[in-house]
N, C-alpha and C positions, 0 to 999 in steps of 0.2 A: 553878114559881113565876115562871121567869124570863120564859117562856113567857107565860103570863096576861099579867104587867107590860108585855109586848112589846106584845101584841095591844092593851091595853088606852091605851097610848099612841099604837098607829096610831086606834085608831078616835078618841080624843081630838082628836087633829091634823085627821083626813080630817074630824069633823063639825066642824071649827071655820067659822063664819062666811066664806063666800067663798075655801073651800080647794079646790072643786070646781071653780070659773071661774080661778080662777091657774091652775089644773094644766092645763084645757081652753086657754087663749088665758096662756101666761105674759108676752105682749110685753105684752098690755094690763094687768095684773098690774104688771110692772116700770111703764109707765107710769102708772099710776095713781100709785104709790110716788114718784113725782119729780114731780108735780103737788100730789099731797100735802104734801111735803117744800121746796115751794120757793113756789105759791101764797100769797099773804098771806089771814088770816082775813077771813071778810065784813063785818068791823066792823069792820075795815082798811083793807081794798082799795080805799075811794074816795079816802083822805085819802094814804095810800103814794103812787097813782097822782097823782095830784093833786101832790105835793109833789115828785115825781120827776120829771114833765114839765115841773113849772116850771124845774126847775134846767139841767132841759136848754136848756130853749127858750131861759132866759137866756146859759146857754154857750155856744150854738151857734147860735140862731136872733136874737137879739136881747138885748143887754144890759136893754134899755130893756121888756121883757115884762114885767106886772103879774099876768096870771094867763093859765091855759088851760084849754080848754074840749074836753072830750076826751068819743065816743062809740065803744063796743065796737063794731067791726066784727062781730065774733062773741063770743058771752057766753061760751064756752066758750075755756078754751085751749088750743095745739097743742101735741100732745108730741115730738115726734120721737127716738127713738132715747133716747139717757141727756144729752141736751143741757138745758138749761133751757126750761119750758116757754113760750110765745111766746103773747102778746095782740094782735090788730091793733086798730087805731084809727083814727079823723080826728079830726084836731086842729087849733083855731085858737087862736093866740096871738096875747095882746093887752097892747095898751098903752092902759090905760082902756077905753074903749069902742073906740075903734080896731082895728081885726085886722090887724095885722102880718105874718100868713102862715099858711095853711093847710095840709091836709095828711095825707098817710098817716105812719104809726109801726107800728112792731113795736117791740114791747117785751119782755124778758127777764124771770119772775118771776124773785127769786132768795132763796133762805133764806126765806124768808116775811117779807122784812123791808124787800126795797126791788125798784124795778122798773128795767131798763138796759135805756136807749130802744138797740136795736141799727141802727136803721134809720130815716133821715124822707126822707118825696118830698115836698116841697112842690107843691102844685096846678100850677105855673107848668111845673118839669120835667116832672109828667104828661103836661098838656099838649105840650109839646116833645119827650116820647120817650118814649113808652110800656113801652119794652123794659124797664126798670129795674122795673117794680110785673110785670112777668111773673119775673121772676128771685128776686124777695123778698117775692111776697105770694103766700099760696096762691091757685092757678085759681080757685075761687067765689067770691073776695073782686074778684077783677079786673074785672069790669063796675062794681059798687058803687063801686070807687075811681073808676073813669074817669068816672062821672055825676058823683061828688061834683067831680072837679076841673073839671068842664066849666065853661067863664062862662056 
């Protein structure tokens, strides 16, 4: 009997939905699980992002910002390891119709509930030193940023 119960719980587990790809690749497995875990829902994600960036650009970029206008570098986000997973972007921040300052961001999802800009280059340090978007933005995002900041 004990037996039966045995088998009859591995085979339960082994057919569950996507037990066969964790066991084959488990990093992508754990990674999935903290995208999942920290991603905001799709009926979220623009007003979180939106609402996060502004309070940055306020703190940090400009008291006087009104709003910002923010485009995925990559629609997908990066996982690395058990860290929160990272969105890039350009972003311009504005005071009316004015733009105030442009720019890369990396951003932190985190709980599914808010987004922590970890990182901005603004267009101008681009331009002045490229070294800093090779150290904090993934390689294939690094051409895209250097055209967006060109004048």
């Amino acid at each position: 009997m004990r037996r039966t119960l045995s088998s009859i719980m591995v085979l339960t587990l082994c057919s569950a939905p996507g037990f066969a790809q964790s066991i084959q690749n488990p990093v992508a497995a754990i990674q999935r699980s903290h995208i999942d875990a920290n991603v905001p829902a799709t009926q979220d994600f623009r007003t979180l992002m939106q609402r996060d960036l502004l309070d940055y650009a306020r703190a940090s970029i400009a008291d006087s910002a009104t709003s910002v206008e923010y485009e995925l570098l990559r629609e997908q986000p990066t996982q690395s390891g058990v860290a929160y997973p990272k969105y890039y972007a350009w972003i311009k921040v504005r005071a009316g119709s004015e733009v105030l300052r442009e720019g890369a961001v990396r951003v932190a999802a985190i709980e599914r509930k808010r987004f922590d800009v970890t990182d901005f280059v603004s267009s101008e340090q681009i331009r002045s030193s490229s070294d800093r978007i090779d150290r904090t933005f993934p390689a294939s995002l690094v051409a895209t940023i250097l055209a967006r900041a060109a004048p």
